[in-house]
NULUMDREN-107172 format. One record per atom (N, C-alpha, C): chain; atom name; x, y, z. Coordinates in steps of 0.001 Angstrom, whole numbers, plus 524288, in hexadecimal, padded with zeros to 5 digits. Layout:
NODE,A,CA,X,Y,Z $
...
//
This chain:
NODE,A,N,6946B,AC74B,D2853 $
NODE,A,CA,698E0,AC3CD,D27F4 $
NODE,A,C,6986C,AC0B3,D22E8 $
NODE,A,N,69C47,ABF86,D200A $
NODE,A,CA,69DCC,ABCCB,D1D03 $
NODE,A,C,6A155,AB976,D1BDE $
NODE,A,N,6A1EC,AB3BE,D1B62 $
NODE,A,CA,6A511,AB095,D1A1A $
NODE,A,C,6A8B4,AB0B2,D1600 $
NODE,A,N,6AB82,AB185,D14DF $
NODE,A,CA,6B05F,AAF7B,D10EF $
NODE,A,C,6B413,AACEB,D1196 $
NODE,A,N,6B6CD,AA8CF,D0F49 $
NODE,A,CA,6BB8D,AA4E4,D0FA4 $
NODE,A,C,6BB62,AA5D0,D159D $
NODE,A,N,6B791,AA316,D16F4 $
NODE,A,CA,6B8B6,A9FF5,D1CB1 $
NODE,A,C,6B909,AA5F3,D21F9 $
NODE,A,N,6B80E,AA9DA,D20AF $
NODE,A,CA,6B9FA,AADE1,D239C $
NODE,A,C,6B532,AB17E,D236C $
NODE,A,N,6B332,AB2DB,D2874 $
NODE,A,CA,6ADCB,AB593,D2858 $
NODE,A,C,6AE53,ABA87,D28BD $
NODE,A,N,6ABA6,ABFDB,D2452 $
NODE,A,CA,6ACE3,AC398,D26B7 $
NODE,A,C,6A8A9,AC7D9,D25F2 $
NODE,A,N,6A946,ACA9B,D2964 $
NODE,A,CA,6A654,ACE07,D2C56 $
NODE,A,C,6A49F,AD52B,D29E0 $
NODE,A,N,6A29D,AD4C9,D27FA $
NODE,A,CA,6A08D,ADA28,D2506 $
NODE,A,C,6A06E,ADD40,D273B $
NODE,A,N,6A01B,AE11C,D2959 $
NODE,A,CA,69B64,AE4D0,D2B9D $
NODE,A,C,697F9,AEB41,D277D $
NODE,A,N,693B1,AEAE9,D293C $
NODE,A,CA,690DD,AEEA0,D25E0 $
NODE,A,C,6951C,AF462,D26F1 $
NODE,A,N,6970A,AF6DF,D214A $
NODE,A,CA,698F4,AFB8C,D22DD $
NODE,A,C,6A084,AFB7B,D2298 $
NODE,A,N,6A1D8,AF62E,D239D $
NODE,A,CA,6A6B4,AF595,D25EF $
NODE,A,C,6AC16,AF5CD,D202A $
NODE,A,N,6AD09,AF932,D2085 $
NODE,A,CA,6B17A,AF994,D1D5E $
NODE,A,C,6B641,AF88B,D1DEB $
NODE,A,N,6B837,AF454,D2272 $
NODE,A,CA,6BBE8,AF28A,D227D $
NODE,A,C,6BDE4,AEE0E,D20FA $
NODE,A,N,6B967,AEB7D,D1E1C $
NODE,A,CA,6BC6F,AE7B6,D1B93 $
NODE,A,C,6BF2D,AE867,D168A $
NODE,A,N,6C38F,AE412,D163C $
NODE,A,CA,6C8A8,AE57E,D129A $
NODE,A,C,6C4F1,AE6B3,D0CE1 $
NODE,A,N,6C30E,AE3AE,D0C7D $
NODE,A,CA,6BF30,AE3AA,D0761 $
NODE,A,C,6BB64,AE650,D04D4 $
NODE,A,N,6B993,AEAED,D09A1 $
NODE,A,CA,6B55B,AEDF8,D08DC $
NODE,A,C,6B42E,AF077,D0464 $
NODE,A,N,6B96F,AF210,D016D $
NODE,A,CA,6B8D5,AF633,CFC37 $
NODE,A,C,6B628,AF062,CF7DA $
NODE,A,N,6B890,AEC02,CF7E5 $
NODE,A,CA,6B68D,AEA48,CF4B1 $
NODE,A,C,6B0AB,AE6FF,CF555 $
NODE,A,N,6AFB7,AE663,CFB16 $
NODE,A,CA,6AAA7,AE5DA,CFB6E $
NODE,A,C,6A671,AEA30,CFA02 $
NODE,A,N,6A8FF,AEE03,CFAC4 $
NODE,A,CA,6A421,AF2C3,CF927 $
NODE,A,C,6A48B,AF316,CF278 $
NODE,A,N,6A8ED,AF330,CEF46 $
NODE,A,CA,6A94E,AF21E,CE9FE $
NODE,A,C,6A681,AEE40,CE92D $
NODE,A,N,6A69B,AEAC7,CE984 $
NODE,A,CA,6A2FC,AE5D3,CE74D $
NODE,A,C,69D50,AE8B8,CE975 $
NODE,A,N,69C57,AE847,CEDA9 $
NODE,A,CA,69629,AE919,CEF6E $
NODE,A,C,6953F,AEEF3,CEC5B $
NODE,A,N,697E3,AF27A,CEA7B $
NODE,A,CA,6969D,AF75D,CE65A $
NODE,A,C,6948C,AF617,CE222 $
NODE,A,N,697C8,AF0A2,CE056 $
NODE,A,CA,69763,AEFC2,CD97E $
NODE,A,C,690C1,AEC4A,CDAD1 $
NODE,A,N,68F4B,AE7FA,CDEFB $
NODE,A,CA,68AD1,AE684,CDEF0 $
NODE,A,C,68727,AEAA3,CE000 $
NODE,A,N,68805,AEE09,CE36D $
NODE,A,CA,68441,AF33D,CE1D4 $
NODE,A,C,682E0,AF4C8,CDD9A $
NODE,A,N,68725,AF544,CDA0F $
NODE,A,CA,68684,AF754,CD451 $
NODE,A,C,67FCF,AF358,CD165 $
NODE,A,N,68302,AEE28,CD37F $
NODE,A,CA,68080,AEA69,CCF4B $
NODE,A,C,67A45,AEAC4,CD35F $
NODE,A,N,67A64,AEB13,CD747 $
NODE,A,CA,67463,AE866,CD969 $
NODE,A,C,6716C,AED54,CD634 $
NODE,A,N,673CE,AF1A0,CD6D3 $
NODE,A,CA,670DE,AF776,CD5C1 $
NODE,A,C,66EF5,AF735,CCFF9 $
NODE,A,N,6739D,AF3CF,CCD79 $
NODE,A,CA,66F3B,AF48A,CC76D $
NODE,A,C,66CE6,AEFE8,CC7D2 $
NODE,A,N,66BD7,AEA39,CCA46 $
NODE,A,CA,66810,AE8F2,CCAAC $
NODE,A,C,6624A,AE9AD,CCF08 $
NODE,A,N,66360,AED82,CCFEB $
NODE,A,CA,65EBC,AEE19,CD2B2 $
NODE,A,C,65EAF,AF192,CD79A $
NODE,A,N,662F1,AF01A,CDBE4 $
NODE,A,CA,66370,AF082,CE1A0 $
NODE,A,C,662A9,AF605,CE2D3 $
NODE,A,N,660FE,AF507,CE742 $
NODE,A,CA,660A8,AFB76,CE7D7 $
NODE,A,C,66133,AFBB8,CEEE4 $
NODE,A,N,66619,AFDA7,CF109 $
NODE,A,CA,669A4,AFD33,CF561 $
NODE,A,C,6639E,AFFDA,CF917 $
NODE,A,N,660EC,AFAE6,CFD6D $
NODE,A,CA,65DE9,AFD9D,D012D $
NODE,A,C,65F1A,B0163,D0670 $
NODE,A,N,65F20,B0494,D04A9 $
NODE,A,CA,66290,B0864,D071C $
NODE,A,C,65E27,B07E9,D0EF4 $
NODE,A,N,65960,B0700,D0D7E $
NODE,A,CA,6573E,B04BF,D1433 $
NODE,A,C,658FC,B025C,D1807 $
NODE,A,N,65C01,B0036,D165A $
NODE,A,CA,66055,AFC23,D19C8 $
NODE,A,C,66335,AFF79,D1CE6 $
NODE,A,N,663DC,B0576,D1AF6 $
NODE,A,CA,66863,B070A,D1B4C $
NODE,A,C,666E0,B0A0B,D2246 $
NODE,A,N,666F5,B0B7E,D26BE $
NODE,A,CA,664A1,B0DC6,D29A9 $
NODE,A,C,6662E,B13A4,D2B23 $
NODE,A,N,66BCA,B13C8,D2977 $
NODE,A,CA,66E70,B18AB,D2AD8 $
NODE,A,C,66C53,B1C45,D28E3 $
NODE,A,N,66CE4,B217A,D29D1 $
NODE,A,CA,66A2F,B25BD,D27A7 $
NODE,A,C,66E6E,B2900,D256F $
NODE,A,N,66CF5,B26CB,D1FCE $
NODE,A,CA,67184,B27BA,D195D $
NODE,A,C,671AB,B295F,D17C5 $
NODE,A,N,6735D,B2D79,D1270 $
NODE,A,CA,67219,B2DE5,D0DCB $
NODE,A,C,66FB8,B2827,D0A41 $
NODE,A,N,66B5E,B275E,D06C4 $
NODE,A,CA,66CCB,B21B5,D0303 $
NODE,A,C,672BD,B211E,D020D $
NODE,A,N,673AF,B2394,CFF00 $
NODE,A,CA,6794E,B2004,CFB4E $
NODE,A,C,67C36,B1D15,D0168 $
NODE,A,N,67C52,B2016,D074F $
NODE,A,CA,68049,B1D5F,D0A52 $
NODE,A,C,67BF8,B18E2,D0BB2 $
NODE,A,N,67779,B177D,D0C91 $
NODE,A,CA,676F2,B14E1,D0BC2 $
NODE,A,C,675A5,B0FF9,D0939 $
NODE,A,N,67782,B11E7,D04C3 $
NODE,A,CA,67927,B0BEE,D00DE $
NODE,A,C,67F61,B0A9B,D0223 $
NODE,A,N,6810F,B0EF2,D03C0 $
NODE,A,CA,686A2,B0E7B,D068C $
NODE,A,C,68808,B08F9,D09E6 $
NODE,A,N,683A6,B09D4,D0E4E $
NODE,A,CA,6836B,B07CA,D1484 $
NODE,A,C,68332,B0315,D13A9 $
NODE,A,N,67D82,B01CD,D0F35 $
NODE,A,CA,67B8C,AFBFA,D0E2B $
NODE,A,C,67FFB,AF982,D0A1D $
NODE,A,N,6857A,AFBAE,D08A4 $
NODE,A,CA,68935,AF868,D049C $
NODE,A,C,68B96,AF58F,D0B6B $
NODE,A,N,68AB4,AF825,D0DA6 $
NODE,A,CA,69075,AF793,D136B $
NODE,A,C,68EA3,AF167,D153F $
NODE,A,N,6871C,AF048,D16E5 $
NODE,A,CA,685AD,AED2D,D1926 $
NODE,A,C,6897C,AE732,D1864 $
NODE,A,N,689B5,AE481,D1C85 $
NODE,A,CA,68CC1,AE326,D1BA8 $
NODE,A,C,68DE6,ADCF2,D1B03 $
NODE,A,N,6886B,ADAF7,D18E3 $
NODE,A,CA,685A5,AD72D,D1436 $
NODE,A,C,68880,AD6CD,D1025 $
NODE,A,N,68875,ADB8F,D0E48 $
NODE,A,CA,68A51,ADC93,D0925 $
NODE,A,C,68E7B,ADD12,D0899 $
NODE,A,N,692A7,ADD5D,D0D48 $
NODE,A,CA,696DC,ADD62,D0C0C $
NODE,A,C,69944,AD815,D0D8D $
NODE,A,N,697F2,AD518,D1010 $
NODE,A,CA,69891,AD01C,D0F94 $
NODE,A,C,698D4,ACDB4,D0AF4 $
NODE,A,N,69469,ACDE3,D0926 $
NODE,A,CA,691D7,ACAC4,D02E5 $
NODE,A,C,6975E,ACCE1,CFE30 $
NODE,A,N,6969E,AD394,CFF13 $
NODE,A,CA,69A57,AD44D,CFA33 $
NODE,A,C,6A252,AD19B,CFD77 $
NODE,A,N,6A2A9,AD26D,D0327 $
NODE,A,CA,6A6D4,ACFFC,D05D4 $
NODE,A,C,6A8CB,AC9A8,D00B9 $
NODE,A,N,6A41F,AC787,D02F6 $
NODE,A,CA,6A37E,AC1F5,CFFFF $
NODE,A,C,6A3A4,AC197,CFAF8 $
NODE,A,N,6A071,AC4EA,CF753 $
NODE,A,CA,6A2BB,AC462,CF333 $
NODE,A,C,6A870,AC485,CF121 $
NODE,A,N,6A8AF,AC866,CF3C5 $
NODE,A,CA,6AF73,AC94A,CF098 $
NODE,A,C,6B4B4,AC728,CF1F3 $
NODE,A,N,6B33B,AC2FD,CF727 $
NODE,A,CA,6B6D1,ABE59,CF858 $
NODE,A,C,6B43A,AB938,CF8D3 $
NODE,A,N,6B13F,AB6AC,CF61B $
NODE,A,CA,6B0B3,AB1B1,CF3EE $
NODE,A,C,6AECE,AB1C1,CEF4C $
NODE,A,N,6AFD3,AADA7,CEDD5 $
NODE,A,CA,6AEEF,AABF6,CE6C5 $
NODE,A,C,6A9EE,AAE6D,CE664 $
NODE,A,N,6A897,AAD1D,CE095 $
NODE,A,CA,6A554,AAFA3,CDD4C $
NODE,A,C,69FBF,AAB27,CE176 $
NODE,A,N,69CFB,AABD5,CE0EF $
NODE,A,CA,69677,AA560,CE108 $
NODE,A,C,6980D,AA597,CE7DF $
NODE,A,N,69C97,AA6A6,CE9DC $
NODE,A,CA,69B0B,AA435,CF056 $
NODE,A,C,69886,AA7B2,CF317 $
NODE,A,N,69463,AA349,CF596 $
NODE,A,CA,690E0,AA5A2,CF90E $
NODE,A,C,69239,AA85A,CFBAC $
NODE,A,N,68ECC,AAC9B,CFE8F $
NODE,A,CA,6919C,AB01F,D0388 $
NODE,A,C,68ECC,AB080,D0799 $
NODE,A,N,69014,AAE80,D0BD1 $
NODE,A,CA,68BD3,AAEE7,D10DC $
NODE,A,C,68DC9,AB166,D15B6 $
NODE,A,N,68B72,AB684,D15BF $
NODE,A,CA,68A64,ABA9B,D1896 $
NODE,A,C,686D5,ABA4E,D1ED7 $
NODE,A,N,68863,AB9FE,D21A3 $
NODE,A,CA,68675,ABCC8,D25A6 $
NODE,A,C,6864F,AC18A,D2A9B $
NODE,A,N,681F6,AC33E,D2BFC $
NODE,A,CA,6814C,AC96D,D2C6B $
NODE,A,C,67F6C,AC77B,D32A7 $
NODE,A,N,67F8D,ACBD5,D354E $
NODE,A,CA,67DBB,ACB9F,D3B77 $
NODE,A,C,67814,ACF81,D3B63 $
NODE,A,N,67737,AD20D,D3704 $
NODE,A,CA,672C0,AD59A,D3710 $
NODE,A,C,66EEA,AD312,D31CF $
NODE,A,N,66AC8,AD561,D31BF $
NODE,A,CA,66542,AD3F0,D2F42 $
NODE,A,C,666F5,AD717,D2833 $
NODE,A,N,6686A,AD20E,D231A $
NODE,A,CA,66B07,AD616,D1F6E $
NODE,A,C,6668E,AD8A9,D1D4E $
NODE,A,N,6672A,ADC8A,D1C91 $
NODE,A,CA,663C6,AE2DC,D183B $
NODE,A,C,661CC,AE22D,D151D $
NODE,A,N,65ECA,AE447,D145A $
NODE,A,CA,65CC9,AE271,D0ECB $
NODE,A,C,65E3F,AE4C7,D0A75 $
NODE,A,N,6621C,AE839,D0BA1 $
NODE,A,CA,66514,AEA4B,D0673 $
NODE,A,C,66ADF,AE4F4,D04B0 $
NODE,A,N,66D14,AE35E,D0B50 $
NODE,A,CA,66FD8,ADD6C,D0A82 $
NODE,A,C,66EA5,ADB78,D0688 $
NODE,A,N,66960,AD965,D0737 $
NODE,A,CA,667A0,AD57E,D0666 $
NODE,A,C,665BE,AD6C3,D0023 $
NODE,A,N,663E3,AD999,CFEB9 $
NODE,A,CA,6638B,ADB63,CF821 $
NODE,A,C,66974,ADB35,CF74B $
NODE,A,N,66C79,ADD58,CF740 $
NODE,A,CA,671BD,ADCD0,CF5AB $
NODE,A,C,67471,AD83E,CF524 $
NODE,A,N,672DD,AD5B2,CF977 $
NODE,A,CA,677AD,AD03B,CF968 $
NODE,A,C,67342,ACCB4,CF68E $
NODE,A,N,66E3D,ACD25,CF60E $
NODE,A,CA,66AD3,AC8DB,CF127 $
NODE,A,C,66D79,ACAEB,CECC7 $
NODE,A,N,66DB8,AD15F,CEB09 $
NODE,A,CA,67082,AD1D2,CE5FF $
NODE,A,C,675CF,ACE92,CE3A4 $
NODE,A,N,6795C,AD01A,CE8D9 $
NODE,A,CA,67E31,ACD52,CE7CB $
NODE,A,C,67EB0,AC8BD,CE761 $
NODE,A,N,67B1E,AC589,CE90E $
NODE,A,CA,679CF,ABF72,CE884 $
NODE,A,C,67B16,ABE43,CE412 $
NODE,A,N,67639,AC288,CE066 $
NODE,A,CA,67833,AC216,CDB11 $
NODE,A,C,67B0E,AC33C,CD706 $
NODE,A,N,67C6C,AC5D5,CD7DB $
NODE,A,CA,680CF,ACB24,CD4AF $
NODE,A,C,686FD,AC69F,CD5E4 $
NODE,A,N,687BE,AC4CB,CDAA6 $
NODE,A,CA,68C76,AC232,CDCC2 $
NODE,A,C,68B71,ABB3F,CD9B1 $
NODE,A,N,685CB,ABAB6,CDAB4 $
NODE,A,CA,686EA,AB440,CDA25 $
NODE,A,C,6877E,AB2CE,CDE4A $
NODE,A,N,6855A,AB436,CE2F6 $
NODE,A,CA,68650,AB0FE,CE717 $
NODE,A,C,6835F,AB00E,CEBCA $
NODE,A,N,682AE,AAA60,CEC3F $
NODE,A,CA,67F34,AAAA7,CF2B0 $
NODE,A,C,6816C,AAD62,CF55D $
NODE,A,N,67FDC,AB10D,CFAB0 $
NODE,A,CA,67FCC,AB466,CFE24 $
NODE,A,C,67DB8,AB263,D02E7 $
NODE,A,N,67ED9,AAFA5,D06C8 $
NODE,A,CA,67C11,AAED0,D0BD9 $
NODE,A,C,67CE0,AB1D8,D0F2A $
NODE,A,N,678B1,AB5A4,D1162 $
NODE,A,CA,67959,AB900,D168F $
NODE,A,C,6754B,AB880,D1AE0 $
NODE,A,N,67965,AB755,D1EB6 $
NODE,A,CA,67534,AB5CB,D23F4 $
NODE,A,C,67421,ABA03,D27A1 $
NODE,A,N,6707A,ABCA9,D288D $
NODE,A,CA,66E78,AC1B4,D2C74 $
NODE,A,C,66D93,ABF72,D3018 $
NODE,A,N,66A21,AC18D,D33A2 $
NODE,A,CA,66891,AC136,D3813 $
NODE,A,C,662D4,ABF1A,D37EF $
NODE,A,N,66043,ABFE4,D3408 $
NODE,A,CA,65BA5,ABD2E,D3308 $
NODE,A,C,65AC5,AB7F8,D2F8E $
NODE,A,N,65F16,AB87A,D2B24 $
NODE,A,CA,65F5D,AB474,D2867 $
NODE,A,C,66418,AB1CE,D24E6 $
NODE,A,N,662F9,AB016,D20E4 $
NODE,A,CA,66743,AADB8,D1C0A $
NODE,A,C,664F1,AB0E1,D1932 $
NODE,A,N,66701,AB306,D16CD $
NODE,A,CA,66760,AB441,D0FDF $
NODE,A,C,66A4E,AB138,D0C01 $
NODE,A,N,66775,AB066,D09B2 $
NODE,A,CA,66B21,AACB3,D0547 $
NODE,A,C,668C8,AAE72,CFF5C $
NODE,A,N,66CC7,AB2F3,CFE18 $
NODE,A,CA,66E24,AB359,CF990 $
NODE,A,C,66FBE,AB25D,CF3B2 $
NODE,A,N,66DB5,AB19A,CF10E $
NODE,A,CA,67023,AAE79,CEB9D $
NODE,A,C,66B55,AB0E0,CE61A $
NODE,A,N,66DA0,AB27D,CE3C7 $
NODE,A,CA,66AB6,AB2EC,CDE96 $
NODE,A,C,6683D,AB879,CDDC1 $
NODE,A,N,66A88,ABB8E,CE2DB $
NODE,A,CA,6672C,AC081,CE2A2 $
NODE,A,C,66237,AC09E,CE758 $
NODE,A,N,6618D,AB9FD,CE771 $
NODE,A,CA,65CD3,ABA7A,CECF5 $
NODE,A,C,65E79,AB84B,CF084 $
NODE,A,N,65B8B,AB9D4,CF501 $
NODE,A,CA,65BBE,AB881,CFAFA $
NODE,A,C,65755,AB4CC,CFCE5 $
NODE,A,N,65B93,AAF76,D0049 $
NODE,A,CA,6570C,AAC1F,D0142 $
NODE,A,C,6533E,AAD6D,D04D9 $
NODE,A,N,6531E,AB1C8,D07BC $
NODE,A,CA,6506A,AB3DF,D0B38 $
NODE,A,C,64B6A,AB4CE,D0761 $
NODE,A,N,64949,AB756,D039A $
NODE,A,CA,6465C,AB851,D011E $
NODE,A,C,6453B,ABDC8,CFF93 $
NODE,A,N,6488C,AC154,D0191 $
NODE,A,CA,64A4C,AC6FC,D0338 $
NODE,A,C,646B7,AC943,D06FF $
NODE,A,N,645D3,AC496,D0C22 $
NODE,A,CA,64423,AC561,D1126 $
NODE,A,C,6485B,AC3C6,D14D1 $
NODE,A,N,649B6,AC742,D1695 $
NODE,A,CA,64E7B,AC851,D19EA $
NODE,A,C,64C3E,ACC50,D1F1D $
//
């Protein structure tokens, strides 16, 4: 779930029915582009289904962390915070991704799991990347 202008809304991993989806996956493509030449490298372990790789770098764009975060980006201003919360324990592929976007975006990131806060900003996680 994610907050925007007063109205909470609801992700789900996989779910392509929201109105917005083409441009949430466009944006989250182009930060692919960028994490990949700095560094990232999509942990495909997360993934459990039994895949080809490429579908699962597929599976882990769907999770649905990440589509919140990029949700949020692309309807509030540039610097506003975004605080996320999930009903499951986030990944650790999440969780490399949305520290990237922290920085790449400029923006605190708060996401609350089931075990903890994450609080995002600068590329790091206040967790310590013990999650």
């Amino acid at each position: 779930w994610i907050e925007v202008k007063n109205k909470v809304h609801m992700l789900l991993a996989g779910d392509k029915s929201l109105p917005q989806m083409a441009q949430i996956m466009d944006k989250l493509n182009r930060l692919s582009i960028e994490m990949k030449k700095a560094g990232y490298s999509p942990n495909t372990d997360y993934v459990l289904q039994d895949v080809e790789e490429q579908e699962k770098e597929h599976i882990l764009c769907g999770h649905s962390e990440k589509l919140a975060v990029v949700f949020g980006i692309l309807n509030t201003s540039p610097g506003w915070p975004l605080r996320v919360t999930k009903n499951l324990r986030i990944c650790g592929d999440c969780h490399a991704v949305i520290k990237c976007i922290s920085r790449f975006e400029r923006r605190e990131i708060f996401v609350r799991d089931t075990n903890r806060y994450h609080h995002f900003k600068d590329g790091d996680c206040s967790c310590g990347d013990y999650w």
